[in-house]
Steps between C-alpha positions, in 0.01 A plus 500: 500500500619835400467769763487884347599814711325809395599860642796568689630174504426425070842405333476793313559795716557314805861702594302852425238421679659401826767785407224730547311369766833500709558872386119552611549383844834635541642141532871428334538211355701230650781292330360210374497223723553777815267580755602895599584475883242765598213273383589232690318463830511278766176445649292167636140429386326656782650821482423547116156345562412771768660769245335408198095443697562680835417173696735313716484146431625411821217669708211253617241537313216393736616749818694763316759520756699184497769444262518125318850295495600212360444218743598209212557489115287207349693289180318462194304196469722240236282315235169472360223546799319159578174397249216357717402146357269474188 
């Protein structure tokens, strides 16, 4: 199956494009390959969760007050789930 980009990423134009959104958002391009160290930020899930929708994931959510930890991390099941006879 062939997949098709259309608009900023089409073959086409797809260096002018990003050229100019970059120049848009006042961006500079990066080597390729090269994350620019600015843009790089260390930060767990529950901090960018609570950033990104202003709730804390780590607040009950029944009393409003506690704060939920991690008691025990469960391991995926392994195999197919058990059929029930015919």
């Amino acid at each position: 199956m062939r997949i098709r980009y259309y608009g900023l990423l089409a073959n086409r134009n797809r260096e002018t494009s990003l050229a100019r959104c970059r120049e848009l958002l006042g961006v500079e391009s990066a080597a390729e390959g090269e994350v620019a160290p600015d843009l790089v930020v260390e930060e767990d899930w529950q901090s960018r969760l609570t950033r990104l929708t202003g709730c804390d994931p780590t607040v009950c959510p029944v009393c409003g007050k506690g704060h939920l930890r991690l008691v025990e991390e469960l391991a995926p099941s392994v195999g197919p789930p058990e059929r029930s006879p015919p």
